[in-house]
N, C-alpha and C positions, 0 to 999 in steps of 0.2 A: 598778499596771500594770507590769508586768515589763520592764525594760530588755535591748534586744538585746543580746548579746555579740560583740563583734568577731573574725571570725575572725583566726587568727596561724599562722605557720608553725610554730607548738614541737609541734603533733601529731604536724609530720615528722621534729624532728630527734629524731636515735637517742641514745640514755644509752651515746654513747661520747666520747669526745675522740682519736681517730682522725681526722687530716684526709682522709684516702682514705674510710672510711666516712661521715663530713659531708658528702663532697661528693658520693659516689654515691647517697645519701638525698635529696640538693638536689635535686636533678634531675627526682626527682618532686612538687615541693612542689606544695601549692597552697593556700598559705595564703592569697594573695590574688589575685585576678582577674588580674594581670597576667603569666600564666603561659599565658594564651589566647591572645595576639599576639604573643608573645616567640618564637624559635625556641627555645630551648634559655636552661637557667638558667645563667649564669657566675657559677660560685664563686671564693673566691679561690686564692692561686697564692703558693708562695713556701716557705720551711724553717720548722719549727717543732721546739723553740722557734726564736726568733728575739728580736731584741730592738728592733725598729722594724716598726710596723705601719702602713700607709700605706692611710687610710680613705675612700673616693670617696664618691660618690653612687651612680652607679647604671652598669653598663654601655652604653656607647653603640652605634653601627651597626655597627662594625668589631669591638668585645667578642663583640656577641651572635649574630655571623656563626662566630666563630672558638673560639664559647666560653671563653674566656681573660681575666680584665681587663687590664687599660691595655695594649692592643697597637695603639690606632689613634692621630692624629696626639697629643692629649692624654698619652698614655700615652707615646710616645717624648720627646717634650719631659719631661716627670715624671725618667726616666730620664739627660738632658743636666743637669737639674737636680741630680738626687742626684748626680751625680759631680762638679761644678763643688762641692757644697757638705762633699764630701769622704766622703758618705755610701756605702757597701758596698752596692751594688747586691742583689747576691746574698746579701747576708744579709737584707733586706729582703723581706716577708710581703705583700703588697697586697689587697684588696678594697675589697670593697662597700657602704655602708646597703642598697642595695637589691639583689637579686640578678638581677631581669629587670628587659629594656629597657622604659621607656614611651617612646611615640611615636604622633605621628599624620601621618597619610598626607598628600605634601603634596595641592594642588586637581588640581595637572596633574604628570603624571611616576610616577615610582616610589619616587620619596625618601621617607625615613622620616624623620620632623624628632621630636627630642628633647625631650621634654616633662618639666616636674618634679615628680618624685611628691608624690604629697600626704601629709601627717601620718599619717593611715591607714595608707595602705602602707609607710611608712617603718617604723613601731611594730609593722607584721605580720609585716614581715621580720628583726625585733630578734634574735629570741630564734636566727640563727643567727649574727646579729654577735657573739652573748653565746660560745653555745657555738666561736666560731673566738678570740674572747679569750683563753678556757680552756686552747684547746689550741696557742693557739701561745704565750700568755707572757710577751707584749713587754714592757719598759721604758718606752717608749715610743708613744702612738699619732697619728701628724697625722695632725690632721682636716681634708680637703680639702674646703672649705666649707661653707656654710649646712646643706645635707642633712646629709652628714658630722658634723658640731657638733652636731645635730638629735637624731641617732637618739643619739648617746654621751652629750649633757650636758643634754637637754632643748631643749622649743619655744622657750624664754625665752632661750636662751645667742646671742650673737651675737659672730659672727666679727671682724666690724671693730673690735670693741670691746677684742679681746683676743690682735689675730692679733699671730705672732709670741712670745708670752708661754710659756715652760714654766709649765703649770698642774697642780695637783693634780689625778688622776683621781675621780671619783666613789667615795663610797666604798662600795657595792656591790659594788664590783670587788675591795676586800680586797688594796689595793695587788698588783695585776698587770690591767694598768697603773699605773705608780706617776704616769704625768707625760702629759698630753697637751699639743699641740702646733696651735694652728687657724691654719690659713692661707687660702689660695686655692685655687680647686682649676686646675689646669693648665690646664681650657679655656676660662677667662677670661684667662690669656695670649697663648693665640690669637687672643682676639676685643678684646684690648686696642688702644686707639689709638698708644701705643708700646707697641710688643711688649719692643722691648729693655729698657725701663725696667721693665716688668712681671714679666720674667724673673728681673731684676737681683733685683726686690726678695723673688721664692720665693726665689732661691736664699739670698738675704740670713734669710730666716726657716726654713731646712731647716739651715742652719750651727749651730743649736741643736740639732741633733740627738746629732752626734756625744759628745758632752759628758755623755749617759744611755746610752750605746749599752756 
């Protein structure tokens, strides 16, 4: 009996390492179903090369409004973070595991409430985190949580286990990335019961950055 093949995005992306043509190709993907509900695909954003790459999960309601990653409440905290921890804002690359928003509609209202992709779509979406790896470079990649650590190191890697730690990259990568970096990802500072202690302790874990940079 023949095994279905999972569809991926690598149909879409194009045999260049061009970030202007990556992301003008993104736009049409459809590698996975979540390109039906989403308004627009958010690619990532930033100079390449570059030598810190800052890896989220997935765009949230204010990304995928605006097409841009981290420009909503998450994204501006990320940003108080990197400079508290001494890190160059503007040399820094950011995106995605996944490049469209999931969500479901709340019962009553208009809200989109943020939902977490599943393994599937994380592994559909890979093959443009592979080719933005390529062409941006980095030294270095934090991975801003579970998803994040997911789609770079596998199902089996977990954060807590290792946040904070400069780690060797997978070696598929062919040393570029030489070092990753797992933490938090910003919108569980938000949602932390102290915030200030939660803050304290990204910025305490993004202070390794500079040091590969």
């Amino acid at each position: 009996m023949a095994t279905k093949t999972q569809r991926t995005a690598a149909e879409f992306v194009p045999d260049s390492r061009s970030l202007d043509r990556l992301r003008s190709a993104a736009l049409g993907c459809q590698g996975c179903d979540l390109y039906r509900d989403a308004t627009q695909t958010v690619f990532g954003d930033g100079p390449a090369p570059a030598k810190v790459m800052m890896l989220g999960e997935q765009p949230g309601d204010r990304e995928d409004v605006a097409g841009e990653p981290f420009v909503g409440p998450a994204g501006r905290l990320l940003d108080r973070a990197l400079e508290e921890a001494g890190v160059d804002r503007s040399q820094v690359y950011v995106t995605n595991a996944v490049k469209h928003f999931k969500f479901v509609r709340a019962e009553r209202g208009k809200q989109r409430i943020h939902k977490k992709p599943s393994r599937g779509e994380i592994v559909a979406c890979r093959p443009w985190l592979v080719a933005e790896l390529e062409a941006v470079q980095p030294s270095v990649v934090v991975l801003l949580g579970a998803t994040a650590a997911s789609s770079l190191m596998g199902p089996s890697f977990r954060v807590t286990t290792h946040r904070g730690e400069l780690l060797p990259a997978p070696e598929e990568f062919s040393g570029q990335p030489e070092r990753v970096l797992p933490t938090v990802h910003p919108s569980s500072v938000l949602r932390a019961p102290d915030r200030d202690e939660a803050f304290a302790a990204l910025v305490k874990d993004l202070q390794a950055v500079p040091s590969v940079m």
